[in-house]
C-alpha positions, 0 to 999 in steps of 0.5 A: 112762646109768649114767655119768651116774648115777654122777656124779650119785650122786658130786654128792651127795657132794661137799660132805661130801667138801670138808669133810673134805678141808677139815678134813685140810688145816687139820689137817695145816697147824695141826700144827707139823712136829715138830722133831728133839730130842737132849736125853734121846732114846734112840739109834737105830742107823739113820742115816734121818732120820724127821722129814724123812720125815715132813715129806715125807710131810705135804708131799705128802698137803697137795699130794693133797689140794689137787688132789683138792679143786680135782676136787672142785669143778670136778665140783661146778660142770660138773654144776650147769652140765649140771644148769642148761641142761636144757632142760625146768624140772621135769627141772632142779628135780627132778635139783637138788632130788634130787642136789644139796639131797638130798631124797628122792623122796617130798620132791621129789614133794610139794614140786613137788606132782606124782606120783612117776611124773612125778617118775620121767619127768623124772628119766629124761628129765634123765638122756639130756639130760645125757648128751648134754650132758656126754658120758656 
């Protein structure tokens, strides 16, 4: 189960984590590619062109970022998927309330008007529902 827990834990993550992958890729795609100058540079030594390094090192951090984006969201939406087939409603409500609206445990009681040992059971019981669904 602590599998599960942890991807739940990740689930609530994910958005802010999207955004600030959002936020580096615009970045990086804003930023002109800086082009080599001659005019008034001093002379380095080394034959390495750096700005060509540069350029394939943006390249390949806008590729990481795409692929982890793309993991991001297909762990967003195969959780909310296990999430939305729990067989129990309350199990949903409070695993969807908790780790995907963030709300805390007091908030999840209080809006589903039950106590928080109930609160407590049906996160247990959603958590070996999910398990069996998603395969740990």
């Amino acid at each position: 189960m602590t599998d599960i827990k942890k991807r739940l834990n990740r689930l609530k993550k994910i958005p802010e984590r999207l955004q600030e992958i959002k936020r580096e890729i615009e970045y990086l795609e804003s930023n002109p590619i800086a082009s080599q100058q001659f005019e008034n540079q001093p002379r380095n030594n080394s034959n390495r062109n750096t700005t060509e390094d540069r350029t394939i090192n943006t390249i390949d951090r806008l590729s990481e970022l795409k692929v982890e984006f793309k993991a991001c969201l297909d762990e967003q939406k195969e959780m909310a998927q296990g999430i939305e087939s729990l067989s129990d409603p309350l199990d949903n409500m409070v695993i969807r309330l908790f780790y995907i609206d963030g709300n805390s445990w007091d908030e999840v009681a209080r809006s589903l008007r039950v106590s928080k040992a109930t609160i407590q059971r049906a996160r247990t019981r959603a958590m070996e529902e999910l398990e069996e669904l998603l395969g740990g």
